[in-house]
N, C-alpha and C positions, 0 to 999 in steps of 0.2 A: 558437077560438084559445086554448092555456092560458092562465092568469095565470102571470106572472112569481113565481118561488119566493120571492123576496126581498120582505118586504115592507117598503116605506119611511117614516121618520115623514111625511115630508115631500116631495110630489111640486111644483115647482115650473114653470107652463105658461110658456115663452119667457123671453128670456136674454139680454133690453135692461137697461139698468138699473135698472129697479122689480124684475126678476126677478129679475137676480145678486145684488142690497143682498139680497135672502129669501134667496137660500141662501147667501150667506156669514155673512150674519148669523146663520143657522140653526147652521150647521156652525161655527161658531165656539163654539159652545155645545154640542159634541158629538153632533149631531141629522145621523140618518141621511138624507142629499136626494138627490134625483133629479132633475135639472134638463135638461129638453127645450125643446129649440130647433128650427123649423122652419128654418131658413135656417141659410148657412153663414159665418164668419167669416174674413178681417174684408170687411167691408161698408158702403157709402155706407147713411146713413138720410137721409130729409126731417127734418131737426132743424136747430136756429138754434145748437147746438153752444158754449151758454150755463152756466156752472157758475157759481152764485152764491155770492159766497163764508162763505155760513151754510152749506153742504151741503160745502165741501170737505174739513173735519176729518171729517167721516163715506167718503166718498172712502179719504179718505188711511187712514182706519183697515180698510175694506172691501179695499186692496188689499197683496198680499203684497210683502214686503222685494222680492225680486225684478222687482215690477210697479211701481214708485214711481216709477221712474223717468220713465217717461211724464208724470205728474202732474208732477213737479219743472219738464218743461222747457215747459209748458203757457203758452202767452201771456198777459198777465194784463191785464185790460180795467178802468181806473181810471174811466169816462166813456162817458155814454148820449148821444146826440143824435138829435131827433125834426124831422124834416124835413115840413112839412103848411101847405097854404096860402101856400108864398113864407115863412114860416116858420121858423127853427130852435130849438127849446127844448132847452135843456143841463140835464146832471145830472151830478154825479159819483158813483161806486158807491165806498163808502168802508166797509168793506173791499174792494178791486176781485176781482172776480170771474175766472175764469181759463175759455181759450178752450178746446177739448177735443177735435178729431173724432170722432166716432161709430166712424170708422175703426180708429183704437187705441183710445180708452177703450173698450168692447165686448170687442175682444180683451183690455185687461189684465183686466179683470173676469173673462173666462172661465175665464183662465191662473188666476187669483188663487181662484176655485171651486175649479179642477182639482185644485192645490195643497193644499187644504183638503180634499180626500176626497170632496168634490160626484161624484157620479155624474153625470156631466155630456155629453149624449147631443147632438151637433146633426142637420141633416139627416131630424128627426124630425117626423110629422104627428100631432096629436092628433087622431080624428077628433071621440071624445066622449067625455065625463064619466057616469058612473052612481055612485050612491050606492047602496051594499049596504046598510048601515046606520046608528046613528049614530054610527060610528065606522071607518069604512072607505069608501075612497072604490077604485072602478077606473077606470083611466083606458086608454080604447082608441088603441090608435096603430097606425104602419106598422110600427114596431118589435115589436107585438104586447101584452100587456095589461099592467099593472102594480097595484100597490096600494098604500096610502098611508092613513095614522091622519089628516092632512091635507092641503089640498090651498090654493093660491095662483097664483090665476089671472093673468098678466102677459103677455099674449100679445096686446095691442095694442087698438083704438079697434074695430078693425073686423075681429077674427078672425072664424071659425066657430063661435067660443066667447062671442062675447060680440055677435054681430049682431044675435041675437032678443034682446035685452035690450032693455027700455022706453025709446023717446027720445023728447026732448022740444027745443023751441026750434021754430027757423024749420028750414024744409022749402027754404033755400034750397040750392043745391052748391057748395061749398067744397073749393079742392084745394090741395094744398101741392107746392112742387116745390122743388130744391136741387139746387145744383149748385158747386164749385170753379174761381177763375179766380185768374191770376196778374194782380199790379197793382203795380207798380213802389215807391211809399210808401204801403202803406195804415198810418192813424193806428191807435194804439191804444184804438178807442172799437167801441160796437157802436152803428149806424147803422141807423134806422128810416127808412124814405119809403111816407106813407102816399099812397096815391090813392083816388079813386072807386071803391070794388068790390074793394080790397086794402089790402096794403102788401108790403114786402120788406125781408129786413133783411141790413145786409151787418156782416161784421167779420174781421179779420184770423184766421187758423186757422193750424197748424203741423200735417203732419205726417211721423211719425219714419219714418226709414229712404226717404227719396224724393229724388231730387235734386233738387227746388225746396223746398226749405226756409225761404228768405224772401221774402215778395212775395204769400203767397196767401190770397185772402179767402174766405169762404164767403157766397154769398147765397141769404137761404132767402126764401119768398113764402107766404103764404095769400092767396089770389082767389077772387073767384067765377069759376065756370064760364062765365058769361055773357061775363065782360069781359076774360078772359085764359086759353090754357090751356099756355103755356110761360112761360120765364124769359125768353126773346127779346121776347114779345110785354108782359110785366110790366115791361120796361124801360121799353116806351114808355111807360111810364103817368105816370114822374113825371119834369120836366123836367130836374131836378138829376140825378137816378139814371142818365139816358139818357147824360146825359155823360159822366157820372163810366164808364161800363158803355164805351165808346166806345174807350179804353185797355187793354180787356183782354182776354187769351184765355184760353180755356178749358183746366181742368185734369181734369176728369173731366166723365165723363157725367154729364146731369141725369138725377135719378130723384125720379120722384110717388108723392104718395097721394090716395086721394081712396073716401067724399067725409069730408069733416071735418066732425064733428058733436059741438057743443056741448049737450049734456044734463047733466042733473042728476047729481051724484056719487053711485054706486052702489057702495059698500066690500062689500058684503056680497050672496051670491046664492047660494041654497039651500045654506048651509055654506062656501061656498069664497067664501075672503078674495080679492077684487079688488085689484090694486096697478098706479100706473101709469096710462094712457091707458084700460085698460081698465075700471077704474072712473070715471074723467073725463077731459077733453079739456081743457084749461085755456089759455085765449088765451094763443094761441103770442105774441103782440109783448110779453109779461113777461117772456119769457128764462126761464121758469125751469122750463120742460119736465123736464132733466134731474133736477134739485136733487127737485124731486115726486115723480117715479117711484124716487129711490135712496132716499130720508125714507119714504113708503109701504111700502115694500119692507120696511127695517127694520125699521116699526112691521108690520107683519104679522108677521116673525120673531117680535120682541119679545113679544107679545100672544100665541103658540102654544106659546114657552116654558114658562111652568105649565100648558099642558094637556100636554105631553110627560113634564114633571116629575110628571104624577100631579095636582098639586095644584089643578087646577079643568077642568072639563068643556070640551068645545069649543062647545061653545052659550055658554058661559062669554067664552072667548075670541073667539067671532066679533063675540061684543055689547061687550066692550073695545073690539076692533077699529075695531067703526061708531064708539064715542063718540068713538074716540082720533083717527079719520081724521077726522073733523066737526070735533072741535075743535080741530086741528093745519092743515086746511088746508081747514075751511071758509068764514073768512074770506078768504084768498086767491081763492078762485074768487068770491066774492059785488064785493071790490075790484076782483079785472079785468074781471067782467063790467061793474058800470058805468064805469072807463075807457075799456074799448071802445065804450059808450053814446055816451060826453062824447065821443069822439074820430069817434064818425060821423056826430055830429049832420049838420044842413044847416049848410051854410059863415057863412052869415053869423047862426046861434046859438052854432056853434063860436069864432066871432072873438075874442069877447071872453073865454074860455076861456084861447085859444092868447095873447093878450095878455098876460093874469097870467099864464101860467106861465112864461112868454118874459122876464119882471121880476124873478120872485121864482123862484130856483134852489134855495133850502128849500122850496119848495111844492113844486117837482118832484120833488125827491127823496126827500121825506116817502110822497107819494104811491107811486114806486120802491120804498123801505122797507115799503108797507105790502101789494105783492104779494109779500111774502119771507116 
């Protein structure tokens, strides 16, 4: 199969948002991209559809005049609540965070590429990666082969591209499923109900151009495979959730993933910069799935900058990169991994936990603050 004649500074794997923040941020810099996507848009993802609001000045600057819009009419979520043990622990998110579907944010991101000169291909399969040299990357697809001075992998937890990568944690199965329901007044809070063997998280979502435009929540779930493997059957898990779930119909299909695998953060692999899911899985009940992959993204642009400019090596920039990604968001992963600790203990070591933080509303949202 030839190689494509054109060759790219910057070939970018998939086109969520760790993927678009790299090429817009790329091409916003004059950097020639190529941005492939397996899948077609716009598209339901398993996500909790969370933007926090330290990530949305970067949002708002990734998308074009023409794309803003979206973002402007995005629902904005001032308040957490964690539902566990007959339980409710409150937090407020100050600055509130804004709700987003997957549905449009996706598409405005792609438009706002397109706009920007991204060579922007969907419908496309990578099959594999080869390094020519240390400076050339080819990249094999359906589309046929291409080239690239570098390369930034965002193409999910559990592509082709990143399954043989090293894991690490428990060996148990974990699956994520989502799905849209209409609900006559949902509050403006995003709503955790944890159970034995999961949680689910529900909160109000908007999106444009549909004729149910107020009323509709989005509820996402991580479960084990053992103890749930629909959104039906995740209902029953928690007594509040069952009710609250009892009032409402369905607005789309539910769609999974699975399995969901918490391992150690991988930014870097033989040259090509990780961003995204694909270098780590970060406990989805932080909300702040989206906010990592568009921050990652960046910082990969950012950090490939002086190697396009000439002025430092790509071996240069991939070792930025690891320090930059470790020390931007390897405290996050280390905080929510032990939340999730504190929050599976056994019930009655949990108790006294869920008591103080049920007291003290600064403790919870300090803790809140320090997954951001």
């Amino acid at each position: 199969m030839p190689v494509n004649s054109q060759i790219y500074d910057l070939i970018v794997i998939g086109a969520g948002p760790a993927g678009a923040s790299a090429a817009i941020s790329a091409a916003q810099s004059g950097v020639r991209v190529l941005l492939l996507e397996r899948g077609r848009f716009p598209r339901h993802k398993v996500c909790g559809e969370f933007i926090s609001a330290e990530s949305l000045e970067l949002l708002s600057n990734l998308l074009a005049p023409e794309d803003k819009y979206s973002l402007d009419k995005a629902i904005r979520i001032p308040c957490t609540r964690i539902f566990l043990d007959g339980r409710t622990v409150e937090a407020s998110i100050d600055p509130p965070a804004a709700s987003f579907a997957r549905f449009d944010l996706d598409v405005a991101l792609w438009q706002s590429a397109e706009r920007l000169g991204v060579d922007a291909r969907s419908q496309v399969t990578v099959n594999k990666v080869d390094r020519r040299n240390d400076t050339t990357f080819v990249v094999n697809t359906s589309a046929g082969e291409f080239e690239s001075r570098a390369l930034v992998n965002s193409s999910g937890r559990w592509s082709n591209l990143t399954a043989k990568l090293p894991e690490n944690g428990a060996r148990v199965k974990w699956l994520g499923v989502k799905g849209h329901f209409s609900e006559s007044t949902p509050g403006n809070s995003v709503d955790l109900y944890f159970f034995e063997g999961g949680y689910c998280g529900v909160q109000p979502v908007d999106l444009l151009n549909t004729t149910v435009r107020n009323g509709r929540v989005n509820a996402c779930a991580m479960v084990r495979a053992d103890v749930a493997n629909s959104l039906t059957e995740v209902f029953t898990k928690h007594p509040a959730l069952y009710e609250r779930t009892q009032r409402w119909k369905g607005l789309s299909d539910p769609v999974s993933t699975s399995p969901l695998i918490f391992k150690k953060p991988q930014p870097v692999h033989d040259g090509v910069l990780m961003a995204g899911d694909a270098a780590a899985f970060v406990d989805p009940f932080v909300g702040d799935g989206i906010s990592l992959a568009l921050r990652s993204g960046g910082l990969a642009a950012e950090c490939l900058l002086p190697y396009f400019r000439g002025s430092c090596s790509l071996e240069d920039a991939t070792q930025n990169y690891q320090q930059g990604y470790q020390q931007n968001f390897g405290p996050i992963f280390s905080t929510s991994s032990r939340i999730r600790q504190m929050l599976t203990l056994p019930k009655r070591l949990r108790a006294p936990l869920l008591f103080i933080l049920e007291r003290n509303p600064a403790l919870t949202q300090y803790l809140v603050k320090k997954t951001r």
